[in-house]
N, C-alpha and C positions, 0 to 999 in steps of 0.2 A: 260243253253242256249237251250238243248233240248225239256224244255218245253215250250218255246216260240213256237215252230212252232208245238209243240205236242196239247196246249192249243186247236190248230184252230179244231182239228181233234178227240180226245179222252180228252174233257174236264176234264171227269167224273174222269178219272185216273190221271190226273195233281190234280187236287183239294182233293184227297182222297190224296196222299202224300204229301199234303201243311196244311194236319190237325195240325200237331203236331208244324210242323212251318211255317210261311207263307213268304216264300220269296217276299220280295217289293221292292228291287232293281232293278231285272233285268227287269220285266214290266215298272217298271217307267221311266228309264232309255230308254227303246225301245221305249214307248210311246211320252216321250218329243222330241226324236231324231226326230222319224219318223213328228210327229206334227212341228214341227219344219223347216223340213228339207223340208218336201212334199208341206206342205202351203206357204211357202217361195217360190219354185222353179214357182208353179200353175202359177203366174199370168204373167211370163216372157214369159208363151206362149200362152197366150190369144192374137186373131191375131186384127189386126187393125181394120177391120170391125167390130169386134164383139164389141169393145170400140165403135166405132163410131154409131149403134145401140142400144150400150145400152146408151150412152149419149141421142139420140133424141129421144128414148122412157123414159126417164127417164125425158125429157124437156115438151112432150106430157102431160105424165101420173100427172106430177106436175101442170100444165096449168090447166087442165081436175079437176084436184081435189080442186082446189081452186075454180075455177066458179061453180063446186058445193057447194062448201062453200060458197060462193057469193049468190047461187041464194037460197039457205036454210036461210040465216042468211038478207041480204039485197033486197032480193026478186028480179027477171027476170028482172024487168024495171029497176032497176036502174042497175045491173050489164050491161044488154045493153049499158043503158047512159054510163056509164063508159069506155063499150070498144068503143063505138064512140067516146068520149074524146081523147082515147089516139091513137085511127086509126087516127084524124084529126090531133094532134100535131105530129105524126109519118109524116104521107104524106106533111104537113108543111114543114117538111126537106128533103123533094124530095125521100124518101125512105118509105117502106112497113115494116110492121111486122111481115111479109115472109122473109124478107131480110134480118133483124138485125138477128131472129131466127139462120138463116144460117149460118151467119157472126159468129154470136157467137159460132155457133155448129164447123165451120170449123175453128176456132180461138182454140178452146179447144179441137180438134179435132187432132193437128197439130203433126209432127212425135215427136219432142220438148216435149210436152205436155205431148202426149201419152207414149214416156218413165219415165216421171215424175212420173204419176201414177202409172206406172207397177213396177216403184223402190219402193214409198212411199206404194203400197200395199204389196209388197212382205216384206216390214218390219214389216207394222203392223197387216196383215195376221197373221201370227204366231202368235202374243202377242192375237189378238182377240181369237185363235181357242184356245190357254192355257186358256185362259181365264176360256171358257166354258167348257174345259175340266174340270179344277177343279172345279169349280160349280158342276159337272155333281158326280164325282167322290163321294165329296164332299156328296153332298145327297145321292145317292145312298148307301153310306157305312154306312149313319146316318138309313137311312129305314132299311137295313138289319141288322144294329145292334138292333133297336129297334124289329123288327119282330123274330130273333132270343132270345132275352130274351122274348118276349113272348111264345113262345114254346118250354122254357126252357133249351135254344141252349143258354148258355151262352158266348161268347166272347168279348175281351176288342173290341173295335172300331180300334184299327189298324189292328188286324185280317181284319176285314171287309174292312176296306181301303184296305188291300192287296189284297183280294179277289175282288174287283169291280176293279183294275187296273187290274187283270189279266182276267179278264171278260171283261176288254173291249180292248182287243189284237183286234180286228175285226177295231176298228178305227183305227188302223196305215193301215192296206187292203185297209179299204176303201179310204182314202190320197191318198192312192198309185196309187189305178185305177182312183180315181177322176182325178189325176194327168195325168192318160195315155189319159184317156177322152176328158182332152182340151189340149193335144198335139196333137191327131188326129184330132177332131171336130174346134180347135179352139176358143171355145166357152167359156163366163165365168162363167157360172155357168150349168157342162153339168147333175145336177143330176140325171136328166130323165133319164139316160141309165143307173145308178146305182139302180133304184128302178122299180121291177117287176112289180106294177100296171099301172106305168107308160108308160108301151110297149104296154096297151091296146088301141084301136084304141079310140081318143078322149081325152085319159084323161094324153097329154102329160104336158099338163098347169095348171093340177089340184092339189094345192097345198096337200092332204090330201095325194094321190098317190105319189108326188116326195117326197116327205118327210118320206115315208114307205120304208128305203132302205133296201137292202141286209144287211148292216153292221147292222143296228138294230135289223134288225130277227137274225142273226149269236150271236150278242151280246145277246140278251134273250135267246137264247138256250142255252149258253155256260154259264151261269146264273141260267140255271135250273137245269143243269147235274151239277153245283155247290153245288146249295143248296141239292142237294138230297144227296149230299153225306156229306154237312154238319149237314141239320136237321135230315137227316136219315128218310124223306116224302116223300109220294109218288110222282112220277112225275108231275099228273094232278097239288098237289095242289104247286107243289112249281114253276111248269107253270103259275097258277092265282098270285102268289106272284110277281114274276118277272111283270107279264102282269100291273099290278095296276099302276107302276110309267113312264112304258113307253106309257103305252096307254094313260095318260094322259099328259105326255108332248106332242105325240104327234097330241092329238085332239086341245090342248092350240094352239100349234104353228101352225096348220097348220090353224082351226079356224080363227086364229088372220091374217091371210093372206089372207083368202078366203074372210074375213070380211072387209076388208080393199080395197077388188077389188070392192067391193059391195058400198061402200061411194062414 
């Protein structure tokens, strides 16, 4: 149990005493609780505004993305035609398309509703965030096992699965604070205040920046001072080793979001 909260602080010295055997219990164990427990609790305190906000930007942003799919694929004039079509059958029934929008935003809006959501998210919350956890887990133990027999670092594949669950102790932190986040703020997704570039002026909406959190730098360090005491390499290069899978997942992810504001 001591090295759970030893891990966050003196990695180097947790993983030199997990050479010979790799405890996989107790990280797993902490990981699923906390994943579990923290993702689950998140969305009972995202406050009504912030639903109600992210509903009419989410009605916006869908609107907006299809009439660019309209005017790319059936070209300006006839998307025009189209929306005068349905502005005339709209004002036909003595109502606007201002109106319905509303009707519908504050129909799906409603106190009713909005506990619906915050129940059906706080269930499937958890199951998503296992989800990627193992995905995540998953590769990661498969890179380092592959990277370790090339440098003639032999270990079976659970070694390594034990080692990337206890490398990634920083994800049950980061739940945590995510958690404290939108208990103060509200908010539902506050990751901005979790990732350092994101406190720079301008770049609180830039996917590249929210996505560079604390728990990911914590977890590549805690990665590095792993492998050094497994391959018995320098730090620089077992810095570049760790660096290769997360810097590409997160140029993938964050890419795929910046690109997607851009359509």
């Amino acid at each position: 149990m001591q090295d759970l909260f030893k891990i966050f602080i003196s990695p180097g010295a947790v993983f030199s005493s997990l050479k010979q055997e790799v405890k996989v219990v107790q990280p797993l164990l902490a990981l699923l609780l906390c994943v579990v427990v923290l993702t689950g609790a998140q969305p009972l305190f995202i406050s009504d505004q912030a639903y109600i906000d992210q509903a009419e930007e989410t009605i916006d942003s869908g609107l907006n993305f299809f009439k660019r799919l309209g005017d790319r694929f059936l070209g300006e004039e006839a998307m025009e035609e189209i929306e005068r079509d349905i502005k005339e059958d709209v004002e036909a029934e003595g109502t606007t398309i201002e109106d319905l929008m509303d009707k519908a935003i504050t129909i799906g809006t409603s106190p009713e509703e909005l506990q619906v959501v915050r129940i059906t998210t706080a269930i499937f919350a958890p199951i998503s965030a296992l989800i990627w956890l193992g995905l995540g887990v998953v590769v990661l133990a498969t890179y380092f096992n592959v990277v370790g027999n090339s440098v003639q670092t032999r270990r079976p594949w659970a070694d390594w699965f034990g080692f990337t669950l206890w490398s990634l102790m920083p994800v049950a932190l980061f739940y945590l604070l995510f958690l404290v986040a939108t208990i103060i703020t509200g908010e539902v997704l506050p990751r901005s205040y979790l990732a350092p570039l994101a406190w720079l002026p301008g770049l609180q909406e830039n996917a590249f920046a929210i996505n560079l959190t604390f728990g990911m730098i914590w977890a590549m360090w805690i990665q590095t001072m792993g492998l050094q005491q497994w391959l018995d390499k320098p730090i620089p290069i077992c810095g570049l080793i760790v660096l290769f899978p997360w810097a590409s997942q997160w140029l993938i992810a964050s890419g795929m979001v910046e690109l997607f504001k851009a359509v």
